[in-house]
VMD Tcl script that draws the C-alpha trace (Angstrom):
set ca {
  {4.96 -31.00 7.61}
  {6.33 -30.17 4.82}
  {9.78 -30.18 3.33}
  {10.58 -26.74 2.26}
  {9.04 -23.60 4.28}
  {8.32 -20.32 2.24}
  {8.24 -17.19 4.41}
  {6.08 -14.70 3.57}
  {7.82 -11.42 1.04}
  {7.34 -8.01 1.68}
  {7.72 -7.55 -2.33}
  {6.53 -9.79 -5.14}
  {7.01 -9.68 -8.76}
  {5.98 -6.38 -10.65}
  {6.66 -4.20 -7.73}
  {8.78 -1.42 -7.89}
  {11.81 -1.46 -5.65}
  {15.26 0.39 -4.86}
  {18.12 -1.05 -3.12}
  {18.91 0.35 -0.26}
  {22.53 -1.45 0.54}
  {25.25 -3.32 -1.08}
  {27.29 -3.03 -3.92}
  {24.44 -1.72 -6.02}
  {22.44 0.57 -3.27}
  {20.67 3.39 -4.73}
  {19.16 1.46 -8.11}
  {15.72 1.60 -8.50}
  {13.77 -1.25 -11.13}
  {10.96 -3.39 -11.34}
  {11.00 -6.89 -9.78}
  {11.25 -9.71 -12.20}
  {11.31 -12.91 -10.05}
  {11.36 -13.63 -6.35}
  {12.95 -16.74 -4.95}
  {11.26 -17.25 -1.82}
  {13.49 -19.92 -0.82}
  {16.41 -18.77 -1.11}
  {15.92 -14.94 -0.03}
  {16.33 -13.49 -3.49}
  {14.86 -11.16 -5.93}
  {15.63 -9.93 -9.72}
  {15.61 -7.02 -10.49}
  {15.32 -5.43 -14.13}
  {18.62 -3.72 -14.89}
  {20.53 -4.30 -11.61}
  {23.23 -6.55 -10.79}
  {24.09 -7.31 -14.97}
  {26.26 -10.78 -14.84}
  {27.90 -12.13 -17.65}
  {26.94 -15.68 -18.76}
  {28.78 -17.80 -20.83}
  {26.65 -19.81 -23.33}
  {27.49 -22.93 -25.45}
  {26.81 -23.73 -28.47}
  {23.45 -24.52 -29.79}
  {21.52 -24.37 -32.70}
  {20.30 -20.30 -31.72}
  {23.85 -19.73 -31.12}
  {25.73 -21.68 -33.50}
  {29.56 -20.20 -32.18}
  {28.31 -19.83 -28.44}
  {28.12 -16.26 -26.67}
  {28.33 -14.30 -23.72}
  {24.97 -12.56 -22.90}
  {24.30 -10.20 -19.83}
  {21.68 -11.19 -17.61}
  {20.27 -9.72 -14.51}
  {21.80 -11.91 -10.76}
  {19.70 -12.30 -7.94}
  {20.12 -9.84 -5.05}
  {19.13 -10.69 -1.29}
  {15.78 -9.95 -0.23}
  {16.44 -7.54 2.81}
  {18.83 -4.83 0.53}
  {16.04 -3.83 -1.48}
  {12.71 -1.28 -0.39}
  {9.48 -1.64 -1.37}
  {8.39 1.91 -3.83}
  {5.44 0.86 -5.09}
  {3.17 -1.75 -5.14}
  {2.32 -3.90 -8.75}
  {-1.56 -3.53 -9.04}
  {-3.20 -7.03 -9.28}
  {-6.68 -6.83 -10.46}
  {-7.31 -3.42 -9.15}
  {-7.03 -5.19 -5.49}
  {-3.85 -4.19 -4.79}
  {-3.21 -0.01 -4.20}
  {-0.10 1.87 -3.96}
  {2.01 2.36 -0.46}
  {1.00 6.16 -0.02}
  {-3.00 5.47 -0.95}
  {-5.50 4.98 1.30}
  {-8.39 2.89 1.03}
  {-11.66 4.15 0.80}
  {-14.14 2.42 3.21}
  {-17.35 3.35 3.72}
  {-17.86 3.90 8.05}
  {-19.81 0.99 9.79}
  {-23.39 1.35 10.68}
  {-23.60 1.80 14.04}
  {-25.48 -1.02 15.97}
  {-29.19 -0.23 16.87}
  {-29.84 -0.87 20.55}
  {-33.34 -1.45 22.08}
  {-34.78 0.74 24.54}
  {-35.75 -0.10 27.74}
  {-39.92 0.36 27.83}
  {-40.32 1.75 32.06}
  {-42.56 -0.80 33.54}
  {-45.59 0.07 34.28}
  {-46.98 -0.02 38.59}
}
mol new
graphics top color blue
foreach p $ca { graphics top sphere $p radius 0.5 }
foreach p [lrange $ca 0 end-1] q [lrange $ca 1 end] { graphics top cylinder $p $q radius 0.2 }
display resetview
């Protein structure tokens, strides 16, 4: 068994999403990570948190840079679909199959008297 369970996403990374409750409902973006674990997405451009930063050698005085927060899984709606490959297709489209062959069946020969 193992230690940690993911449950399966209705959205994955590249898709294109709105939220649809909380404190930022009505945003639309494109999905940058998803936490399965924990229930969470990112989304470009929603949810903007400040982050302090110490200092390093790429920020010699320290900073404060905006970066995007996580936002739980079930606020946000599914737009449209990230194509993968040319596999994936778009909410709205339909795909194209071609109709099954219908199965031949043998006739019964009459028998003969």
């Amino acid at each position: 068994m193992p230690a940690l369970q993911l449950n399966k996403t209705h959205v994955h990374a590249g898709d294109l999403v709105k939220v649809i409750s909380g404190n930022h409902r009505g945003s639309e973006g494109k999905i940058l990570q998803v936490n399965r674990a924990k229930h969470q997405v990112v989304i470009e451009g929603v949810r903007m948190i400040k982050k302090h930063v110490k200092r390093s050698q790429e920020q010699p005085n320290g900073a404060i840079i905006e970066r995007e927060g996580p936002i739980h899984i079930s606020n946000v709606k599914l737009l449209e679909k990230a194509t993968r490959d040319g596999a994936a297709k778009s909410k709205n489209e339909k795909s194209e199959k071609a109709p099954k062959a219908k199965k031949a069946t043998k006739a019964k020969a009459p028998k003969a008297e």
